[in-house]
C-alpha positions in Angstrom: 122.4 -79.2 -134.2 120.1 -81.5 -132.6 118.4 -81.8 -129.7 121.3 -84.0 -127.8 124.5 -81.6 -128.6 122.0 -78.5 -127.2 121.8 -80.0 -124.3 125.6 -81.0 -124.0 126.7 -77.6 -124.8 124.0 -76.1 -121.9 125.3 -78.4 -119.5 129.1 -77.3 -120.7 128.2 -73.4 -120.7 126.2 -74.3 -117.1 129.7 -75.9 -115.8 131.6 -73.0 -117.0 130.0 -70.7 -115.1 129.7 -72.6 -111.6 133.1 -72.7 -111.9 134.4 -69.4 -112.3 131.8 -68.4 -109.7 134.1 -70.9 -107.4 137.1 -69.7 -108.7 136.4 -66.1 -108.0 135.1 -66.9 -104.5 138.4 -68.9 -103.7 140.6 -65.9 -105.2 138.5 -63.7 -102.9 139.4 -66.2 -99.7 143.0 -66.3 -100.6 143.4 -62.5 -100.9 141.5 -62.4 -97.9 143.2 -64.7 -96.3 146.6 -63.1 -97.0 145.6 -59.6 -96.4 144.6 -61.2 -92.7 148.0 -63.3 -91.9 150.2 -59.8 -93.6 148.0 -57.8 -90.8 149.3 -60.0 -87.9 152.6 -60.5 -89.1 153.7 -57.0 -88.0 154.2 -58.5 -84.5 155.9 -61.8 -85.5 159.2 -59.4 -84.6 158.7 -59.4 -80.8 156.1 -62.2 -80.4 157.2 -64.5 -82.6 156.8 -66.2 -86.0 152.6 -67.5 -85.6 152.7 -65.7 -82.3 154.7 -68.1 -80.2 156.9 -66.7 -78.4 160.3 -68.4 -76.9 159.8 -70.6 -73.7 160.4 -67.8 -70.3 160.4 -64.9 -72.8 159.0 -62.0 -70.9 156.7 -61.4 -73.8 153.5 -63.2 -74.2 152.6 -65.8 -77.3 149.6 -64.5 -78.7 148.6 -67.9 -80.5 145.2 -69.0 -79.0 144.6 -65.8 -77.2 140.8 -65.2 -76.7 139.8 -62.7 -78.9 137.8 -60.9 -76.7 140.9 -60.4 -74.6 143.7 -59.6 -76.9 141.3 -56.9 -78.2 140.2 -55.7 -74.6 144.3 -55.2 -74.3 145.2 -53.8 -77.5 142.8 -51.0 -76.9 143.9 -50.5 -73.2 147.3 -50.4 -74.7 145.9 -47.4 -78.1 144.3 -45.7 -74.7 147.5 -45.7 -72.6 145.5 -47.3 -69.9 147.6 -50.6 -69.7 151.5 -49.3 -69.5 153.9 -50.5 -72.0 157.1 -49.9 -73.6 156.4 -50.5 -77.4 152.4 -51.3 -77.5 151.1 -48.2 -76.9 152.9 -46.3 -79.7 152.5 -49.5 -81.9 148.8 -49.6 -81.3 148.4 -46.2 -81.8 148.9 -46.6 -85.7 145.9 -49.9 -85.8 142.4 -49.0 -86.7 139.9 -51.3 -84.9 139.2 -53.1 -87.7 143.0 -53.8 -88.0 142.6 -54.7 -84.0 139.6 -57.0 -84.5 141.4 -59.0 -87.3 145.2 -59.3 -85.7 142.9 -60.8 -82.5 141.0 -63.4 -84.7 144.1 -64.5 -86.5 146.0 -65.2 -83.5 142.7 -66.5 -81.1 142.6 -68.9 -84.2 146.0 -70.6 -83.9 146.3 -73.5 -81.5 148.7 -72.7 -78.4 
């Protein structure tokens, strides 16, 4: 081999190996990603598909939310400080973390 095809094939093996360091990191994203929007979609069923409710529904759209408050709520709701009919048992069974990532998926949606 000379001196020319070494470098080819460095720069080939180099290449390789950027990109399946990508590739990993945007498989990673995606499960990520997924695991996030299958989290919120447990309340798609009274708030709506993306968390917008029907226009005059008595239920609030939770699409562009602040964080801060939906998770101030959610855990008035776990401590059966706020009253509800469905939230408190249903935010019984949601760890914080669960919490914390149902509020950033719907805070990020636009309204």
């Amino acid at each position: 081999m000379n001196t020319r095809s070494i470098q080819t094939l460095a720069r080939c093996i180099a290449l390789s190996w950027v990109c399946g360091i990508a590739a990993t990191a945007q498989a990673q994203l995606t499960a990520e990603a997924l695991h996030t929007r299958a989290t919120a979609a447990m309340c798609a069923n009274c708030h709506g598909t993306e968390g917008r409710t029907i226009e005059g529904s008595s239920i609030p759209s939770l699409a562009g939310m602040p964080k801060d408050y939906m998770v101030l709520q959610m855990k008035a709701f776990k401590e059966g400080t706020r009253p509800a009919t469905v939230m408190h048992q249903l935010s019984k069974g949601l760890t914080d973390a669960q919490i914390q990532t149902i509020a950033s998926y719907y805070a990020a949606i636009p309204r």
